[in-house]
ZALO-707004 format. One line per 5 residues: their letters; for each residue x, y, z of C-alpha. Coordinates in nm, 2 decimals. Layout:
! ZALO-707004
a) X Y Z; ...;
//
This chain:
! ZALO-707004
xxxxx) 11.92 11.50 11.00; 12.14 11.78 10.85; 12.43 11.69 10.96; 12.35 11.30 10.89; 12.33 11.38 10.54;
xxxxx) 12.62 11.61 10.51; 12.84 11.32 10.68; 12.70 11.08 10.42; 12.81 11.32 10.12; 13.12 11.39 10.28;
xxxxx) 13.24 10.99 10.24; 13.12 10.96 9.93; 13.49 10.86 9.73; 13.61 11.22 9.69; 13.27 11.30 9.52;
xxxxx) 13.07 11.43 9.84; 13.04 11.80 9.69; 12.85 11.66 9.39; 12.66 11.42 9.58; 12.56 11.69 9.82;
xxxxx) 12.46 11.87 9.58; 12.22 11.71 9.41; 12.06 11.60 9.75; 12.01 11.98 9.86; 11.89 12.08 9.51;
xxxxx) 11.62 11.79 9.49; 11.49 11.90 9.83; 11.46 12.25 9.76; 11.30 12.19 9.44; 11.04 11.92 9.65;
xxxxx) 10.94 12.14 9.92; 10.91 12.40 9.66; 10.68 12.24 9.45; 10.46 12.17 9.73; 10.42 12.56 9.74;
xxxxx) 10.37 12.61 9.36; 10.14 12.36 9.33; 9.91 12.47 9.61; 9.94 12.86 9.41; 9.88 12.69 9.05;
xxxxx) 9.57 12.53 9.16; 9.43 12.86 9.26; 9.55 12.98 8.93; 9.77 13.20 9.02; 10.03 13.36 8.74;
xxxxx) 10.30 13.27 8.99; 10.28 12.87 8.99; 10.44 12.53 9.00; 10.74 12.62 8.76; 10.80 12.99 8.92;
xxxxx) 10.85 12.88 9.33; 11.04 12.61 9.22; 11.26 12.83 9.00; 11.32 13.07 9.27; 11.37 12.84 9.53;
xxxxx) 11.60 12.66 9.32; 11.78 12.96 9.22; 11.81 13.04 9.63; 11.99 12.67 9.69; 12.22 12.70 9.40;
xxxxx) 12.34 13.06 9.51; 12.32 12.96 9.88; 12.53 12.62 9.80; 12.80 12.80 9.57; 12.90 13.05 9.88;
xxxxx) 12.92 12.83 10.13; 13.08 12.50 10.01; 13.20 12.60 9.64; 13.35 12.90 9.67; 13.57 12.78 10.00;
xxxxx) 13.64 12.46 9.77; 13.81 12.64 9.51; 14.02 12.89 9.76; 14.12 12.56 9.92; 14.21 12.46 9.56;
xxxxx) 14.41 12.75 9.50; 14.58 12.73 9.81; 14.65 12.37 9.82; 14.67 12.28 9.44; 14.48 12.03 9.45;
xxxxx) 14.07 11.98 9.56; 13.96 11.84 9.86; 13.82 11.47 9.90; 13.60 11.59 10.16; 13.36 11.92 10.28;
xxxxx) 13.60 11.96 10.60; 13.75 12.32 10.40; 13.51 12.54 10.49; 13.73 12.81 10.57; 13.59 13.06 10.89;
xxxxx) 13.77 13.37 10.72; 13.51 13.37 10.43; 13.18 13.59 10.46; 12.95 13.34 10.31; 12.63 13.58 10.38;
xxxxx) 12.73 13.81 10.14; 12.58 13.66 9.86; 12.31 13.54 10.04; 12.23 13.91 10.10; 12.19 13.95 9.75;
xxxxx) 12.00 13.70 9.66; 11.69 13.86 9.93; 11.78 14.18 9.77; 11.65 14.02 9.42; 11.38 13.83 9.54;
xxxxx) 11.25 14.19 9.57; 11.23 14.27 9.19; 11.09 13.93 9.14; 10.79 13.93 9.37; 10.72 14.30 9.27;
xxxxx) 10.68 14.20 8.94; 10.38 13.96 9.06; 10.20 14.31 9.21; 9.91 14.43 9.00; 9.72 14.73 9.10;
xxxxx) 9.33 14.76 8.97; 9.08 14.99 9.07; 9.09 14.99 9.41; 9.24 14.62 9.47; 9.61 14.52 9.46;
xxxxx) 9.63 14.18 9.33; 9.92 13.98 9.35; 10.02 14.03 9.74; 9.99 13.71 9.86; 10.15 13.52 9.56;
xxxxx) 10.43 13.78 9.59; 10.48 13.68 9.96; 10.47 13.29 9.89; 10.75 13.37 9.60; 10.92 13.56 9.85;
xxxxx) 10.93 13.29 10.15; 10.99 13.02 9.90; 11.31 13.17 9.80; 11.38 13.20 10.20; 11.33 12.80 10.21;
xxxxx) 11.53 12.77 9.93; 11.77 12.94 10.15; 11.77 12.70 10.44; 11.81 12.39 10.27; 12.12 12.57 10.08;
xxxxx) 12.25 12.58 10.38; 12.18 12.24 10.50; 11.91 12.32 10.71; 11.66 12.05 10.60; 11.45 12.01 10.90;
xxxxx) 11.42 12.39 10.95; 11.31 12.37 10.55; 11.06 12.13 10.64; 10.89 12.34 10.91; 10.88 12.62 10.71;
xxxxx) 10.73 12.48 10.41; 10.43 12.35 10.66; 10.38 12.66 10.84; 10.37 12.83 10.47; 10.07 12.59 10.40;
xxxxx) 9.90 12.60 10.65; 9.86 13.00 10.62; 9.82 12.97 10.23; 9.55 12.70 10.29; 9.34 12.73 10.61;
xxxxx) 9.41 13.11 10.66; 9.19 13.17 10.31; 8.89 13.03 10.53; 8.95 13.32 10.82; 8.93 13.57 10.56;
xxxxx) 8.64 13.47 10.37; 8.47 13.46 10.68; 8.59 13.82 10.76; 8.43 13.90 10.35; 8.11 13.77 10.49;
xxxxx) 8.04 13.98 10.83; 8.16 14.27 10.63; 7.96 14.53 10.49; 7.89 14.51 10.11; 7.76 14.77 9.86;
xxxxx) 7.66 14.68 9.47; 7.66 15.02 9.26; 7.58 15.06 8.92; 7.58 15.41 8.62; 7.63 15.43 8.32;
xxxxx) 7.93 15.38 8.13; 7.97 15.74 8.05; 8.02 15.88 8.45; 8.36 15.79 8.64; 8.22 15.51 8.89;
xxxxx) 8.58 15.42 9.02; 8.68 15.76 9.12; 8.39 15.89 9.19; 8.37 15.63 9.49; 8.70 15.68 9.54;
xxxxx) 8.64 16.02 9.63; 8.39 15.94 9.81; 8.52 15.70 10.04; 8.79 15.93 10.10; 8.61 16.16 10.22;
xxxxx) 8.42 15.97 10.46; 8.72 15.75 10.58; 8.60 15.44 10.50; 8.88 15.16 10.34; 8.77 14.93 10.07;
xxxxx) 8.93 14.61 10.10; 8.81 14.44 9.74; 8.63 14.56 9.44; 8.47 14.39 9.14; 8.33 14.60 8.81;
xxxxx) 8.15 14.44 8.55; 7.94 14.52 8.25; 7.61 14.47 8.23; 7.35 14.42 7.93; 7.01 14.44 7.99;
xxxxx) 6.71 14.53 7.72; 7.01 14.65 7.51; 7.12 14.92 7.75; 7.51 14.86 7.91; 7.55 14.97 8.21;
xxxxx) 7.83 14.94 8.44; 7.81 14.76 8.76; 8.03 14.82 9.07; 8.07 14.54 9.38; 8.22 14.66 9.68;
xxxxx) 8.37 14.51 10.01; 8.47 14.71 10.31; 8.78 14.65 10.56; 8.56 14.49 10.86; 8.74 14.75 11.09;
xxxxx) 8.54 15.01 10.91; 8.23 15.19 11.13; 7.89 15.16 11.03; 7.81 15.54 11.08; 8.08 15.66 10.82;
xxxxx) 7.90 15.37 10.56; 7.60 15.49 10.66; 7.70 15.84 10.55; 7.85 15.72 10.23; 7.54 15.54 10.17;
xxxxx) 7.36 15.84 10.18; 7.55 16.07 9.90; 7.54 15.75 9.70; 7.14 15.73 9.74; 7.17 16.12 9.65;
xxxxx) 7.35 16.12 9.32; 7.15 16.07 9.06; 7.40 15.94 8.82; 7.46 15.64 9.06; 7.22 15.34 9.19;
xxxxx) 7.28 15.16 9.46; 7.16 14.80 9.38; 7.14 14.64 9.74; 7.37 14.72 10.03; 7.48 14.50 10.36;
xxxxx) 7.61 14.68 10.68; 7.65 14.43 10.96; 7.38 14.28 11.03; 7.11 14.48 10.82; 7.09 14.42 10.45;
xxx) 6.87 14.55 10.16; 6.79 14.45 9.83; 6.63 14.65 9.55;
//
């Protein structure tokens, strides 16, 4: 199919480049989309306009070094610009500016990264931005078909994938804490868990109001990996501190509720 449609361009009345052009751009910003959409519907800051931007950006960058840039050396040379996409010339390095363009989705998909509390937010939008700019990449190069696959395989982990690690959320163990606003929550359980060497995988804090008293309430998930003996022994020196509460607590199979 790749070459199919670079054959077609390539007889289009002297106008192939343009023609192929367009074609390559239009695909990348379709299988782009598909991407962004998924992420905007999650509501994600990284959506539809974003993926398709930096996928875009890939194809234009990707097109320019391998068929514009020979064009107008083959212009130069010849005085004159070819009729057809047969100029390609083997003495040009077109992956340099491909290597550039990976080295900026970097700064791009770091901006996405947001670090609060104890949860970094922002991975897995990062990574989508990051493999759309790859796709972009393929169909610059006229790799359609290979674009195709990728965009699937990129849904299907950004889709069904969500489901494995919900599951994983479930089985794992839980804690709710709550103080007042006055003592250090976050790094006192920090510390804590630290100590113990037990990884937190997701946090949630919230404020709560109740008979006019605020307190602040702390929701805690645990990597799954993490043993039940060291969250037993971090449940204890919660349930000792008397500036913290612990709510209600689930560790593998036993749960409890206050």
């Amino acid at each position: 199919m790749d070459q199919q449609i670079i054959n077609i361009a390539s007889k289009w009345n002297g106008n192939g480049l343009a023609l192929l052009f367009l074609i390559t751009l239009l695909f990348s910003i379709f299988l782009s989309a598909i991407i962004g959409i998924e992420r905007e519907v999650r509501g994600h800051s990284a959506g539809l306009r974003t993926h398709v931007l930096i996928s875009s950006g890939a194809t234009i960058l990707t097109f320019i070094s391998i068929y514009a840039i020979p064009v107008i050396i083959s212009a130069f040379k010849d005085g004159s610009f070819p009729s057809d996409l047969s100029i390609y010339s083997s003495s040009y390095d077109a992956s340099r500016i491909a290597a550039g363009i990976i080295a900026g989705f970097g700064f791009i998909c770091a901006g996405t990264i947001l670090k609060t509390g104890f949860t970094i937010k922002g991975l897995t939008t990062s990574a989508s931005l990051w493999i759309t700019g790859a796709i972009g990449l393929l169909v610059g190069m006229g790799l359609f078909l290979e674009a195709i696959i990728a965009t699937f395989i990129t849904l299907l982990v950004l889709i069904a994938f969500i489901y494995v690690e919900r599951l994983l959320d479930l089985k794992s163990s839980k804690f709710v804490l709550s103080s007042s606003c006055d003592f250090n929550l976050i790094n006192y359980v920090q510390e804590m868990c630290k100590i113990n060497d037990v990884v937190i995988k997701k946090t949630t804090t919230e404020l709560i109001t109740n008979d006019d008293k605020t307190y602040q309430q702390l929701s805690i998930i645990f990597a799954f990996s993490t043993s039940k003996h060291s969250l037993s022994n971090l449940l204890k020196l919660f349930n000792a501190n008397k500036d913290v509460e612990v709510e209600s607590y689930v560790l593998k199979g036993e749960s409890k509720k206050d």
